[in-house]
MIROZA-896800 format. One line per 8 residues: number of its first residue (from 0); for each residue x, y, z of C-alpha. Coordinates in steps of 0.25 Angstrom, whole numbers, plus 2048, in hexadecimal, padded with zeros to 3 digits. Layout:
NUM> X:Y:Z | ...
This chain:
0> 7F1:7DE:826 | 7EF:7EA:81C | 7F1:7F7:81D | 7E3:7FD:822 | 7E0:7F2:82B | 7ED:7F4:832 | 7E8:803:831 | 7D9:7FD:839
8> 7E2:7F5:842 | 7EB:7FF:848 | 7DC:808:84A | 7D6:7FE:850 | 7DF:7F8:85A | 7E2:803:85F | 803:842:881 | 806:849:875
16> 814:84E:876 | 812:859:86B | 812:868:871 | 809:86F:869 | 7FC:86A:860 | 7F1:86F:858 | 7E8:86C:84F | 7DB:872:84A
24> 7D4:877:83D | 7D6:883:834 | 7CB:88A:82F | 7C8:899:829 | 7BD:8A3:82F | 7B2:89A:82B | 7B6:88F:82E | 7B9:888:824
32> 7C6:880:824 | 7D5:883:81E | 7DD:879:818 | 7EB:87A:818 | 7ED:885:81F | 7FC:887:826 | 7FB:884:836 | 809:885:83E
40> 80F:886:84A | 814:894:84D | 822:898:849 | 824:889:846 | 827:881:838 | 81B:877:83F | 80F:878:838 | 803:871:830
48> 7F9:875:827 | 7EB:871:828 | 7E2:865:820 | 7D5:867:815 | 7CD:869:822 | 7D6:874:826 | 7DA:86B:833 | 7E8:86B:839
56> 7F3:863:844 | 7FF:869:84A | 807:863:853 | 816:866:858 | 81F:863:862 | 823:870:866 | 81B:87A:86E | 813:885:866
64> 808:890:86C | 804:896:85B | 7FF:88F:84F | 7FE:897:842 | 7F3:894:837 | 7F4:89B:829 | 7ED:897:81C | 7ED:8A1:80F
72> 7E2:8AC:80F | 7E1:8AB:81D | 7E9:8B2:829 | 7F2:8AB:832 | 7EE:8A5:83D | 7F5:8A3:84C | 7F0:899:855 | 7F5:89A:863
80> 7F6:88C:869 | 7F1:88D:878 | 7F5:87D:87A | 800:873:876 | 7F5:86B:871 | 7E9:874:868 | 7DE:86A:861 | 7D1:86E:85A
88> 7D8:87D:856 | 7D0:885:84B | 7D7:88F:844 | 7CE:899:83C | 7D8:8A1:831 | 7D1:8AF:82D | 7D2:8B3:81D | 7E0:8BD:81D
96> 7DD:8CB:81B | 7E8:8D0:816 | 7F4:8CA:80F | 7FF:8BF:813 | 80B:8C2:818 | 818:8B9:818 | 811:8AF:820 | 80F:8A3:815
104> 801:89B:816 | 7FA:895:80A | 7ED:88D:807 | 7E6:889:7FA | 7EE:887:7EC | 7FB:88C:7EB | 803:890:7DF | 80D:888:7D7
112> 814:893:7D0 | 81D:89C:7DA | 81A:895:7E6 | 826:895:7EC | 822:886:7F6 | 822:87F:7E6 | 82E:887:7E3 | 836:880:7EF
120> 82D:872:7EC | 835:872:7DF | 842:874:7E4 | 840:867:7EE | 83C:860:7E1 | 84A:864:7DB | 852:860:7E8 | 84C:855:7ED
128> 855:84C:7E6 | 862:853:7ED | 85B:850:7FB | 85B:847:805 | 85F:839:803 | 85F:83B:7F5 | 86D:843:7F4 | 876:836:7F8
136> 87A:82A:7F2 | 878:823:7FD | 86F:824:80B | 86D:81B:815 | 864:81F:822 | 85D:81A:82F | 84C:819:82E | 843:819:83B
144> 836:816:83A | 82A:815:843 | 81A:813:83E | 811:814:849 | 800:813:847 | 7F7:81A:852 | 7E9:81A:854 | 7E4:829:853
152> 7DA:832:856 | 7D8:82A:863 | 7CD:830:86C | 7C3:82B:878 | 7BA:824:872 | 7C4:81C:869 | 7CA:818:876 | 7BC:812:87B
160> 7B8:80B:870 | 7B5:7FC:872 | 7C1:7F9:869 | 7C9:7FF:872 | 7C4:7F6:87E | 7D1:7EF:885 | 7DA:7F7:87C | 7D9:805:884
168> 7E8:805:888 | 7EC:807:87B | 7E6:817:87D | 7F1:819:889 | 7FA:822:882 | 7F5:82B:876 | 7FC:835:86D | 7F8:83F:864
176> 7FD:842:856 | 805:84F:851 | 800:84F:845 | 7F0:84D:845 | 7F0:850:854 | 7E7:843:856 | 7E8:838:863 | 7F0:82A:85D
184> 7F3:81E:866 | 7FE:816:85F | 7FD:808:85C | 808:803:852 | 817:806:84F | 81F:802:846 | 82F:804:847 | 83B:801:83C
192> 849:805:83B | 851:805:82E | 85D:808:826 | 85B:80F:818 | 865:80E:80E | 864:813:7FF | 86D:817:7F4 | 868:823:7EA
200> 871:81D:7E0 | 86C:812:7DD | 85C:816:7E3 | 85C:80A:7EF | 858:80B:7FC | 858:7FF:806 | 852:800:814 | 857:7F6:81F
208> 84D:7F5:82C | 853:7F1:837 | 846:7F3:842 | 839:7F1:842 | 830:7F4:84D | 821:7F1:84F | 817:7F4:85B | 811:7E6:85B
216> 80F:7E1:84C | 81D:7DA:849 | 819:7CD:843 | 80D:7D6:83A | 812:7D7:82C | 806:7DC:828 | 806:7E9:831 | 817:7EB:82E
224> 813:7ED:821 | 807:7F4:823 | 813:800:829 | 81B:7FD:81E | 812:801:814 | 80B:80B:819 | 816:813:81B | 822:813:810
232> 82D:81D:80D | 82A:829:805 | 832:835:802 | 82C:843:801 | 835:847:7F5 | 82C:83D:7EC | 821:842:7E4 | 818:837:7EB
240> 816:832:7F8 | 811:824:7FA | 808:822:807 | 7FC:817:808 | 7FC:812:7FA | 7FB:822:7F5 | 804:82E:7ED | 803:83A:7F3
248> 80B:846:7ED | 816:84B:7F4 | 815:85A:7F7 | 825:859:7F4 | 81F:853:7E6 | 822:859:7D7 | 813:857:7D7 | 812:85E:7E2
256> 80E:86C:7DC | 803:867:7D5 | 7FC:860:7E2 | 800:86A:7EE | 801:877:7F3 | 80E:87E:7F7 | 810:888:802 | 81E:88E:805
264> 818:88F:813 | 827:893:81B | 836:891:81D | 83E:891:829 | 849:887:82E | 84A:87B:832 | 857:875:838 | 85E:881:832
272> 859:87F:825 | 851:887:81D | 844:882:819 | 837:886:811 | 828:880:816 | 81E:87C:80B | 810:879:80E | 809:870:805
280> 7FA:86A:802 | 7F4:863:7F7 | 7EC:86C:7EB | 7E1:862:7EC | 7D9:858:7F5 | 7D9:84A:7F4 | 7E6:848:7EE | 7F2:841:7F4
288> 7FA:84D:7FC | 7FE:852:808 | 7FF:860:80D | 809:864:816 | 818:86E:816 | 827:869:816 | 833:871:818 | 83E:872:80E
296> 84C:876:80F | 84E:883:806 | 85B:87E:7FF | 85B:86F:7FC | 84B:86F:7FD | 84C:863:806 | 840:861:80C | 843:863:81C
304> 832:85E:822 | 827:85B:81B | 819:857:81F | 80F:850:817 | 800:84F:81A | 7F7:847:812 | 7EA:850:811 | 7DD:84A:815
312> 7D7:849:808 | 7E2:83F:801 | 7DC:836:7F9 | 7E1:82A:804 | 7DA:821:80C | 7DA:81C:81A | 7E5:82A:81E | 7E0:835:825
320> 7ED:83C:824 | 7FC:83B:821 | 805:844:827 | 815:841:825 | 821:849:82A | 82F:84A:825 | 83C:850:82A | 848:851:823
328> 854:853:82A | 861:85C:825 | 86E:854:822 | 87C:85A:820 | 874:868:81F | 86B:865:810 | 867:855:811 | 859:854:815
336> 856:847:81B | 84A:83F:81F | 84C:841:82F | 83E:83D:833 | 82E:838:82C | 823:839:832 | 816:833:82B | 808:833:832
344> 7FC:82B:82D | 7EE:82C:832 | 7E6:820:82D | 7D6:820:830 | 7CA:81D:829 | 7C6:82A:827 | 7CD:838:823 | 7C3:83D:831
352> 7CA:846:83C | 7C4:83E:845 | 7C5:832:83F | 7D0:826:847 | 7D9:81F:841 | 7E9:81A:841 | 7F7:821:83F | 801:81D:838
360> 80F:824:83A | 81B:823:836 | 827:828:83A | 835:827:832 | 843:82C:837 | 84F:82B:830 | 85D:82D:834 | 86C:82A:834
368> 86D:82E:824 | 87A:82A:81D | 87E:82D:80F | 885:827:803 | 88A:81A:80A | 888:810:7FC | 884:803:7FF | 885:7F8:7F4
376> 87A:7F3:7EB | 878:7E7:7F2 | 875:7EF:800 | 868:7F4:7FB | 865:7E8:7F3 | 864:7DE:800 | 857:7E1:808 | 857:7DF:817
384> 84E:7D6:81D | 843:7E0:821 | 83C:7D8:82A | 846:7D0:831 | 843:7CC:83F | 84E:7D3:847 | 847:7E1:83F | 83A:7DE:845
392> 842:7DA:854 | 84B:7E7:856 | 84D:7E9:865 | 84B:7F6:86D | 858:7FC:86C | 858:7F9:85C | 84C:803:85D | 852:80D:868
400> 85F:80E:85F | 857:80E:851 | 84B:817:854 | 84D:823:84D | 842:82A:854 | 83E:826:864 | 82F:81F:864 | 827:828:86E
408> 820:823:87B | 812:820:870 | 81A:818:866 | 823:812:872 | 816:80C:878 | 810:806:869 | 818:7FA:86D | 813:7F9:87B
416> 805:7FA:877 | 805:7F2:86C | 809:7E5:874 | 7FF:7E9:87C | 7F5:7E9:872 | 7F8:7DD:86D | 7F5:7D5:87B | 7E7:7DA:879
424> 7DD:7D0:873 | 7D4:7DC:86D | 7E0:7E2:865 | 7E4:7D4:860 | 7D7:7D1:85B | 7D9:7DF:854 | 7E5:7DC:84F | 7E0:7CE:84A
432> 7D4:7D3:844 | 7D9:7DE:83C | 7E7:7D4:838 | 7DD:7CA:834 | 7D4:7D4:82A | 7E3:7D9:824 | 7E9:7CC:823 | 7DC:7C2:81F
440> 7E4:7BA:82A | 7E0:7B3:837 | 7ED:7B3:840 | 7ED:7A7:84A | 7FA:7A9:851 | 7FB:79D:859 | 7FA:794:84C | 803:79F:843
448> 7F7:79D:839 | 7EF:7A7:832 | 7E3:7A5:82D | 7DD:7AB:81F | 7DE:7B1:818 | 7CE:7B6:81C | 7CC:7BE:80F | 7CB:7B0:807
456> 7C1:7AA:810 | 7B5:7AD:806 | 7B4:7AB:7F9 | 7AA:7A8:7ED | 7AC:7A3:7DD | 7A5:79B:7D4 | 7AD:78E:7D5 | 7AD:78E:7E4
464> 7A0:796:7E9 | 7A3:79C:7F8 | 7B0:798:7FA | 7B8:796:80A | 7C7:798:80B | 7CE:796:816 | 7DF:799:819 | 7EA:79A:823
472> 7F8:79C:823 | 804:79A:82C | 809:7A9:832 | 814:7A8:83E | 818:7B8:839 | 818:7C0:82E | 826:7BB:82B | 824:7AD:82B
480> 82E:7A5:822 | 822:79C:81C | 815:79C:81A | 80A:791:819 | 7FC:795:813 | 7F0:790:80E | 7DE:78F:80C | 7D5:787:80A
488> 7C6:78A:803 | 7BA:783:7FF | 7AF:788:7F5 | 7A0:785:7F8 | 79D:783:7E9 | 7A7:77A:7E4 | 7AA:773:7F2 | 7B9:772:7F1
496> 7C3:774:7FB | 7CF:77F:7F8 | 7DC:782:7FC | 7E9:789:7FA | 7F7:787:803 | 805:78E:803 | 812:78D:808 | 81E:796:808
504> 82B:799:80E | 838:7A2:80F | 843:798:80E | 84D:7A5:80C | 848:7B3:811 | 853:7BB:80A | 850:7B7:7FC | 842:7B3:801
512> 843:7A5:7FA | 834:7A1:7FE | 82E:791:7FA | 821:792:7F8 | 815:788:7F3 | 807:784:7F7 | 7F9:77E:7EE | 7EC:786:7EA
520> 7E0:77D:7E8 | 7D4:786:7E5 | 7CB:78E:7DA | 7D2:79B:7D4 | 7CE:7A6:7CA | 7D8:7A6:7C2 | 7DD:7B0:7B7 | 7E0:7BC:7C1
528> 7ED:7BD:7BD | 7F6:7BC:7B0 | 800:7B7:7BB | 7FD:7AA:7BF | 7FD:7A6:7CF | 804:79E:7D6 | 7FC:7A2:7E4 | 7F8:795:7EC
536> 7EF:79E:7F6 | 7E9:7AA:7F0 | 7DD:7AC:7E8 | 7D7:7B5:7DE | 7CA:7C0:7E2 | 7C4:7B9:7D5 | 7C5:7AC:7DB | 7BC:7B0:7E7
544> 7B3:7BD:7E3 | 7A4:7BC:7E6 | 7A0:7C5:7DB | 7A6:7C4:7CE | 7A3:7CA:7C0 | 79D:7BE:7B5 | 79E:7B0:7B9 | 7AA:7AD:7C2
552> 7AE:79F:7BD | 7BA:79F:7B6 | 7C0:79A:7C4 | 7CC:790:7C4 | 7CF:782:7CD | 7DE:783:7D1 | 7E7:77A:7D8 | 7F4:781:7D9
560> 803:77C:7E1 | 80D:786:7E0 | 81D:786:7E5 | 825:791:7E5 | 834:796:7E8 | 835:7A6:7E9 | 842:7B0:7EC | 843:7BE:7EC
568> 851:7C0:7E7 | 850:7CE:7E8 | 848:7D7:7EF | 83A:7D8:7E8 | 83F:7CF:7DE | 839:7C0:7E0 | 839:7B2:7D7 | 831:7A8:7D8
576> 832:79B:7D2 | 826:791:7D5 | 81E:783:7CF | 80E:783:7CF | 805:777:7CB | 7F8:77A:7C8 | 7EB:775:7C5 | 7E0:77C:7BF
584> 7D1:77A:7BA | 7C3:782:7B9 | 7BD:782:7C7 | 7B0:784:7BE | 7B3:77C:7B1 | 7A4:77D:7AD | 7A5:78E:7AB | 7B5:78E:7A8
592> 7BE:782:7A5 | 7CC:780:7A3 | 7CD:777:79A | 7D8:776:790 | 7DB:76C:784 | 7E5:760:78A | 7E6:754:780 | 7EB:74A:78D
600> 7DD:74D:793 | 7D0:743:78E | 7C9:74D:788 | 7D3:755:783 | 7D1:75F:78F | 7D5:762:79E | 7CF:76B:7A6 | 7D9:76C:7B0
608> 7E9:772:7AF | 7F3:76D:7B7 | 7FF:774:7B5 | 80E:776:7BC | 815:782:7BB | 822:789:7BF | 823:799:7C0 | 82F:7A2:7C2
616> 829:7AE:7C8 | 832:7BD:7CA | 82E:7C7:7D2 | 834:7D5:7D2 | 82B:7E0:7DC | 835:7EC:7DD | 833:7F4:7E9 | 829:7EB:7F0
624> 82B:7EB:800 | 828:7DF:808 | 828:7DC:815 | 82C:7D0:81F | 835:7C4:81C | 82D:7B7:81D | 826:7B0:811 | 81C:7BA:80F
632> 81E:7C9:80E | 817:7D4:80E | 818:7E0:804 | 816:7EE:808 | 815:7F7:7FB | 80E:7F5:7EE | 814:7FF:7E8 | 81F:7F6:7DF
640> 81E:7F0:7D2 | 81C:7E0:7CF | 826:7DA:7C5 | 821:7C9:7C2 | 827:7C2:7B7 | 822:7B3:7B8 | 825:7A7:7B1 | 81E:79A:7B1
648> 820:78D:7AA | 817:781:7A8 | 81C:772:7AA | 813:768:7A1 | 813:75B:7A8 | 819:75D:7B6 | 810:75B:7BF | 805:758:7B5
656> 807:766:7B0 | 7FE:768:7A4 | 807:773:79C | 813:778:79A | 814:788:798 | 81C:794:79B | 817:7A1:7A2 | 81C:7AF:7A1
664> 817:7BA:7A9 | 818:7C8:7AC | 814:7D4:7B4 | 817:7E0:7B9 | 810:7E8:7C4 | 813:7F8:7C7 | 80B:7FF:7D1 | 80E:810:7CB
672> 80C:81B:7D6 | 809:826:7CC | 80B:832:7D7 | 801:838:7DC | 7F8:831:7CF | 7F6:824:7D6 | 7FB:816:7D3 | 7FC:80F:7C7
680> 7FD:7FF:7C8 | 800:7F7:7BC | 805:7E9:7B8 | 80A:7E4:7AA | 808:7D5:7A8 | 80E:7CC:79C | 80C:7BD:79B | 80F:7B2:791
688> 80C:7A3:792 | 814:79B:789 | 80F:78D:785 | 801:788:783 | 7F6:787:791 | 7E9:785:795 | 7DF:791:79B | 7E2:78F:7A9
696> 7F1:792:7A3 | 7EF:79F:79C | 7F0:7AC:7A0 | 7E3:7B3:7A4 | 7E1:7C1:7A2 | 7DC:7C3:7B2 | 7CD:7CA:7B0 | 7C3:7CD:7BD
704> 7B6:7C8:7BE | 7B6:7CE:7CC | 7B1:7D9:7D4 | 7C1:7DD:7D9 | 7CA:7E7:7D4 | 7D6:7DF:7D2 | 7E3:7E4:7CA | 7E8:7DD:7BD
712> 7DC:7D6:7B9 | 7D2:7DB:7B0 | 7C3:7DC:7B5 | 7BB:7DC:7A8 | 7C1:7CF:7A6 | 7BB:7C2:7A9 | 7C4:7B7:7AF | 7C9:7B0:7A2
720> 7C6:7BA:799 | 7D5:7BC:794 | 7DD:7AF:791 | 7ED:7B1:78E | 7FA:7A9:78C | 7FF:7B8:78A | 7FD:7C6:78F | 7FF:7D3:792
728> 7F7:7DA:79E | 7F6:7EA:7A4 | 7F1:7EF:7B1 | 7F1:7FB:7B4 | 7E9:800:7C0 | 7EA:811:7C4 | 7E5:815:7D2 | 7E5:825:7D0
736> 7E3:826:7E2 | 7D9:82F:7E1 | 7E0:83B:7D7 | 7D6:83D:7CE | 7C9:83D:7D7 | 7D1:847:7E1 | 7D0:851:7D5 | 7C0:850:7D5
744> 7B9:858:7E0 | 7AB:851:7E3 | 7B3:842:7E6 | 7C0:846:7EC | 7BC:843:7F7 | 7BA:836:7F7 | 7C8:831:7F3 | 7C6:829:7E6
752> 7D0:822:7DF | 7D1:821:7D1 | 7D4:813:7CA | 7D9:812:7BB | 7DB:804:7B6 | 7DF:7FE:7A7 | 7E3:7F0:7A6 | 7E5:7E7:797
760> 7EA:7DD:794 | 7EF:7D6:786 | 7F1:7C4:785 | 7F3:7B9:77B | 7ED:7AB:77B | 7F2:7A2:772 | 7EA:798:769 | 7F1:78D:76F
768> 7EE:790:77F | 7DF:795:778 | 7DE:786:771 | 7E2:77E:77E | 7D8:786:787 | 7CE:784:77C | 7C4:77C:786 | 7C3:789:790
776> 7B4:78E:790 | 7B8:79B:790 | 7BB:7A4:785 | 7CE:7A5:784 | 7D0:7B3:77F | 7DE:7BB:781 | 7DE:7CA:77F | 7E7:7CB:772
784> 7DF:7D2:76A | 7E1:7DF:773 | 7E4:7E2:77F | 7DA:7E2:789 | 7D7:7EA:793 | 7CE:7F1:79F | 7CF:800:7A5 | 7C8:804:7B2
792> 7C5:80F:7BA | 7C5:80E:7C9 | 7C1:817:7D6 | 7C6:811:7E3 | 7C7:816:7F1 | 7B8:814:7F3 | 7B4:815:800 | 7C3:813:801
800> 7C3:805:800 | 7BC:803:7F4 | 7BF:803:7E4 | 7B8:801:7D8 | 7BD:7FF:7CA | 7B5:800:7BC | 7BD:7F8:7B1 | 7BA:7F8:7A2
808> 7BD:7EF:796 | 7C5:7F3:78D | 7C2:7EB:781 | 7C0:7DB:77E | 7B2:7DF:781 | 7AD:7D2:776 | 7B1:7C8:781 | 7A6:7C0:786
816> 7A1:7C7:792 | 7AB:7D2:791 | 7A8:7DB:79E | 7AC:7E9:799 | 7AA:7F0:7A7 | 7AB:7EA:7B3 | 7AC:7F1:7C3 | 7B6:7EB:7CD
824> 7BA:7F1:7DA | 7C3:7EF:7E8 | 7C3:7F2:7F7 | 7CF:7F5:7FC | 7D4:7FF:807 | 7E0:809:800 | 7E5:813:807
C-alpha cells in the first residue's frame, strides 16, 4: 500500500484537558487581514504568530485570563479571555499614533544589516559544532517513539454519513487538538523503543530497536514502512530539512538570511538560563519555509525550543500544515540536548479550513544520554535484526518499563478500538479495498494466496492484439522465508498462451543467502535497458502501451530460465552469481527479423538465438534502509545512490548455446538534494562486449516510442534505432520543486514544478557484430561519430497528479524518420 492510499485509508475508516484556548483572526480597521502578527499569552514565553490569512491557534496547559496581539505600525492590543476555551476571536489592531516604546513587534521585510536576531543567528552558525551531541567522542542514548493518525475536523454530519453506518462507536470518545484547535478521533499508533549508539570520530551511528508496537496492523509491511518513511530523523542545525520527498530551508540555515525574516522578539529565562526569542517568517510565498520563533541560550547559542510551522502556501502537496516542536534539555549546566520532538502533519485534499482529513504525529523522546564509552569497529558494523519477531511481540511490562512518555486514555484506547474495528465486515471490506488498489493484490487468507497483480490484467501490442494476464502468489506474512509466483496470458491476435513463474528462498537470513529461479515464456520489447534482465515476471510499459509513436513492432518472442544464488555480505552490499538460458526470435519476423549469418544452418541463416549465459552480479546501495527479514524486503528511502558492476559470459555449445562472449557493465545512480534547489538524479553507464554476436546480443541504446515519462531512455528515439557492442550513456533529470515558478506572481499559485532533463550517449559497433547481423531489415547504426543526445523541459505538478515533458533532438537528425521533438508525460501522486 502506498503512501496516499494509506493516507485514504486512515480517512475513510474512520474532553480536552488543556486550561486555556483561543483561536481567531487578526485584522486591521478595515478589515483586511494581518499576517504574522505576534499573539501571546500574557506575561508568558507561549505564544504564536498568525498565518497569510492573518489566522491564529493557541492553546496551553496552564490557565490565562489576557491575550496580547501587536504587529509593527499598529498598537498593541489586550484581549481579555472571559472563558478557558475562546473560538472564532476577531482581534481588530488600530494604526499606532505615536511612536513604539520598548515592547518589540514586527511585520513586513526586515533588515540584514544591524539587526541584532541575524547577529545571534551567526553566532549559532559558529557553535553549533560545540553543541550537543556533537562535543563528544562518543554518545550512546535511549529513543521513544510513538506515531499516532487521527481523523480530524470530525463534526455531525460526518458522523451521519452513510459510511459511517454500523461504525458509530468509533465517535465515543473525541479530542481536540492544541495546535489547530480542531476535533480528531484516533485511529492508528505506532510504538518503538530503541538504543542509539554513534561515534563522532569515526562518523557511525547504529540504532538497535528492541520494541515495536502496532494498533492492529502487525503482519502489514506496506503500512510499517509507510511510518517509517514518512517520518525520518532530521536535525535543525542542517541547512535543509527533508519531509515528504521535499528541502525546506531551515530557519537555523546559512541560507537563512536570504529567505526569512528575523525578529529579536524577547529574552527571559528559562530553567535558570538566559535565553533570547527570535521570530521568523519567509520573505516570499510559495517557497519551502516555515515561520515560527525558537529560544537560544545567550552564551553557548544553544538552541533551548524551537517551532516550526510550514506556511500554507509551500509548494507541497496533499499537507495542509506542519507544525514541529523541539525541546532541548540542559546537561551538566551548557550541554543542550534533545529531551523531547514533537511533529504534526495535517494531510487533506485541499489546503481548505474547512476541509477534513488525517493527522499524522509523531512524537520522539530521548533519554538516559552517556558520553565517550568507545565501542569497537566491529560494534557498529553488525546490524541488529530490526524485524525480529520477539521486537514486534514485546509484553506489557516491556512497554510499562520502556515508555518514556505515558500514552493517555485516547492513545490507550487506539488498541481497543482497532480490534474492534477489525470484527467489523464494513471496515474490512475497507481495509481490503483500499490494500487491494495499493498492493494490485487480492489477499485470500484461507489459501495464503494473493492474487494479481490487477495492474497487468490489460494489455495491448502488435504481436498480441488485446492481451489477458492473470497471476498469484504464495503470502503466509510479510516475512515469509520463500516465495512462489507466477501468470499466465493469452493475446487474441496471435492466439498463444503466456506465462512466467518464480521461486525463491532465504536458506540463511544473516547473510541473506537467497536461491532463486523460475521460466518466462512470452513477447517483450526489448532494448529498454543497456543492462540486460534476468526478471522471469516483470514486464516493460513498451511492451503493453496502447498508444505508441510510429509503428510498434520491433517486439521480441522470449523464452527465458534463470537460477540464481544471492548474499548480502555486507549491509547494502549484495552479490549475485546466476545462469540464464535463453531463446529469442521476432514475434513479427515479417516487420523486424533477427536474423544473423550461421554457416551450420541450410541457408546459411537462423532466425532464432539460443544462448547460455553465466553473470556475476555486484551491488553496492549505501545508505539504503529496508525493512523486514523474509525473502523479500521493502525499502523505505530513495535517497541513496546505486553502485552495479556486472559481468556476464557466453558458453558456446552448452546447452546448444549459440555463442560464446563476454560482458562488461557499468552504472552508477546518484539522486543529488541540491538544498532548497531541488533534486538532481543522474546515472553513468559504461558497457563493453568483447567477442563477435548477433542483434538480439548487442546492446541497444533504450529509445521511447511511447507516450510515458520514463527515466534513462531516450524519447526521440525509435526502438532499435542505436546498436552497440560498446557505450557510454548520461541521464541527467533536475526537478527544480517549484523554485523558480514561486518567483512569478500571476502562476504562483498553482504550485508548478519545473523539470530540466539532458541525456547523451556515445557507442561503437564493430564491422564484424555489423557483418554477422548483416540480414537484420533494419538500418545497424551506433553513435560514434558524436555523441548523441536530447534536452527537455518539463512542468509537473498538474492538477497535482499530472506532468508533462517537451523533449528535443539534439542532433543525428539525417536518420530515417528521426523525430526531432516528441511530448511524453506521467500521472503520479507526489507529495
Amino acid at each position: 500500500m502506498n503512501r496516499f492510499l494509506f493516507l485514504f485509508f486512515m480517512f475513510f475508516c474512520v474532553v480536552a484537558l488543556s486550561q486555556t484556548k483561543v483561536g481567531g483572526a487578526v485584522v486591521d480597521e478595515f478589515g483586511e487581514p494581518v499576517p504574522f502578527a505576534d499573539v501571546l499569552f500574557k506575561n508568558s514565553t507561549e505564544g504564536t504568530i498568525t498565518d497569510e490569512n492573518g489566522s491564529f491557534y493557541l492553546e496551553s496547559d496552564t490557565t490565562y485570563e489576557v491575550l496580547v496581539v501587536s504587529f509593527m505600525g499598529y498598537e498593541t492590543k489586550e484581549i481579555e479571555l472571559p472563558n478557558r476555551v475562546n473560538y472564532k476571536m476577531r482581534v481588530e489592531l488600530l494604526e499606532s499614533s505615536q511612536q513604539l516604546g520598548e515592547v518589540v513587534v514586527f511585520g513586513g521585510k526586515q533588515p540584514k544589516k544591524n539587526n541584532p536576531a541575524i547577529d545571534i543567528l551567526r553566532k549559532i552558525w559558529s557553535k553549533k559544532r560545540e553543541n550537543g551531541l556533537r562535543k563528544f567522542k562518543q554518545y550512546q542514548y535511549d529513543k521513544y517513539e510513538k506515531v499516532e493518525f487521527d481523523l480530524n475536523t470530525i463534526d455531525s454530519a460526518l458522523m451521519k454519513k452513510k459510511i459511517f453506518k454500523g461504525l458509530e462507536f468509533v465517535f465515543q470518545d473525541l479530542d481536540t487538538s492544541r495546535i489547530t484547535g480542531k476535533t480528531y478521533l484516533p485511529i492508528f499508533l505506532n510504538e518503538t523503543f530503541s538504543k542509539v549508539y554513534g561515534d563522532n570520530t569515526t562518523n557511525v551511528e547504529k540504532e538497535d530497536l528492541l520494541g515495536n508496537k502496532n494498533s492492529g496492523f502487525e503482519n502489514n509491511q506496506a503500512i510499517i514502512a509507510f511510518v517509517e518513511d514518512l517520518y525520518q530523523d532530521y536535525d535543525v542545525y542542517d541547512n535543509y530539512l527533508k519531509f515528504f520527498d521535499k528541502s525546506f530551508t531551515s530557519p537555523l540555515s546559512k541560507t537563512g538570511i536570504d529567505t526569512y525574516n528575523y525578529v529579536l522578539r524577547d529574552s527571559a529565562f528559562i530553567d535558570n538560563k538566559w535565553c533570547y526569542n527570535i521570530t521568523y517568517y519567509p520573505r516570499r510565498k510559495n517557497e519551502l519555509t516555515f515561520k515560527g520563533d525558537f529560544w537560544v541560550n545567550d552564551s553557548t547559542y544553544a538552541i533551548k525550543n524551537i517551532n516550526l510551522e510550514v506556511t500554507k502556501s509551500a509548494n507541497i502537496n496533499w499537507v495542509k500544515e506542519i507544525y514541529i516542536e523541539q525541546d532541548f534539555e540542559v546537561v551538566s549546566d551548557s550541554v543542550f540536548l534533545l529531551k523531547r520532538d514533537y511533529m504534526l502533519t495535517d494531510f487533506s485534499l485541499r489546503k481548505k479550513e474547512e476541509s477534513k482529513g488525517v493527522y499524522g504525529k509523531r512524537t520522539t523522546v530521548y533519554n538516559d544520554y552517556r558520553f565517550n564509552i568507545p565501542k569497537p569497529k566491529e560494534f557498529y558494523r553488525v546490524k541488529s535484526n530490526e524485524y525480529d519477531p520477539l521486537v514486534l511481540n514485546r509484553d506489557s511490562i516491556f512497554w510499562q518499563n520502556n515508555r518514556l512518555e505515558a500514552l493517555n486514555k485516547d492513545e490507550k484506547g487506539v488498541y481497543q478500538l482497532l480490534d474492534t474495528l477489525k470484527t467489523v465486515p464494513k471496515f474490512k471490506s475497507f481495509y481490503n479495498i483500499v490494500s487491494i488498489l495499493g498492493s494490485g493484490y487480492v489477499e485470500i487468507d484461507k489459501w495464503n494466496v494473493d492474487l494479481g497483480d490487477i495492474y497487468s490484467v490489460f494489455g495491448y501490442n502488435d504481436a498480441e492484439g488485446v492481451r489477458l494476464r492473470g497471476g498469484a502468489r504464495t503470502y503466509f506474512g510479510q516475512n515469509d522465508p520463500w516465495r512462489l509466483e507466477g501468470y499466465m496470458a493469452y493475446g487474441f491476435m496471435d492466439k498463444k498462451v503466456k506465462h512466467g513463474f518464480s521461486a525463491k528462498w532465504l536458506l540463511d537470513k544473516k547473510s541473506r543467502l537467497i536461491i532463486s529461479g523460475g521460466n518466462r515464456r512470452d513477447v517483450e520489447q526489448l532494448g529498454l535497458s543497456l543492462t540486460s534482465t534476468n526478471d522471469v515476471l516483470g514486464r516493460s510499459i513498451a511492451s503493453s502501451s496502447v498508444l505508441t509513436v510510429g509503428s510498434n513492432d520491433r517486439l521480441t518472442n522470449i523464452n527465458l530460465s534463470t537460477f540464481n544464488l544471492e548474499v548480502e555480505p555486507l549491509t547494502n552490499f549484495r552479490v549475485r552469481v546466476g545462469s540464464s538460458l535463453r531463446t529469442l526470435s521476432s514475434a513479427l519476423p515479417e516487420a523486424f527479423n533477427l536474423n544473423y549469418i550461421d554457416p551450420e544452418s541450410p541457408t546459411g541463416i537462423s532466425s532464432e538465438v539460443k544462448q547460455f549465459d553465466v553473470s556475476t552480479m555486484i551491488v553496492y546501495t549505501p545508505g539504503k534502509r529496508t525493512i523486514g527479514y523474509g525473502v523479500e524486503r521493502r525499502s523505505i528511502n530513495d535517497t541513496y545512490s546505486t553502485l552495479l558492476l556486472n559481468y556476464t559470459r557466453g558458453f558456446e555449445g552448452f546447452l546448444e548455446s549459440d555463442f560464446d562472449y563476454s560482458k562488461l557493465q557499468f552504472s552508477y545512480s546518484q539522486p543529488w538534494q541540491l538544498g532548497g534547489f531541488g533534486r538532481l538524479m543522474s546515472t553513468v553507464e559504461v558497457g563493453k562486449t568483447f567477442g563477435e554476436v548477433p542483434l538480439s546480443l548487442l546492446n541497444v541504446v533504450p529509445g521511447n516510442q511511447t507516450l510515458f515519462t520514463i527515466y534513462n531512455t531516450f524519447p526521440n528515439l525509435d526502438f532499435y534505432e542505436f546498436v552497440t557492442d560498446t557505450y557510454t550513456s548520461l541521464h541527467l533529470e533536475h526537478n527544480f520543486n517549484g523554485r523558480l515558478f514561486s518567483r512569478i506572481p500571476l502562476i504562483r499559485k498553482l504550485n508548478l514544478r519545473e523539470f530540466v532533463g539532458l541525456r547523451g550517449v556515445w557507442g561503437e559497433l564493430s564491422q564484424e557484430n555489423m557483418a554477422l547481423s548483416a540480414p537484420t531489415n533494419i538500418p545497424l547504426q551506433a553513435p560514434n561519430k558524436k555523441i548523441y543526445y536530447e534536452y527537455s523541459v518539463g512542468v509537473g505538478n498538474i492538477l497535482k497528479f499530472f506532468r508533462i515533458d517537451f523533449n528535443f533532438r539534439g542532433n543525428y537528425f539525417e536518420n530515417p524518420d528521426a523525430r526531432r521533438f516528441s511530448v511524453t508525460g506521467e500521472f503520479g501522486f507526489h507529495f
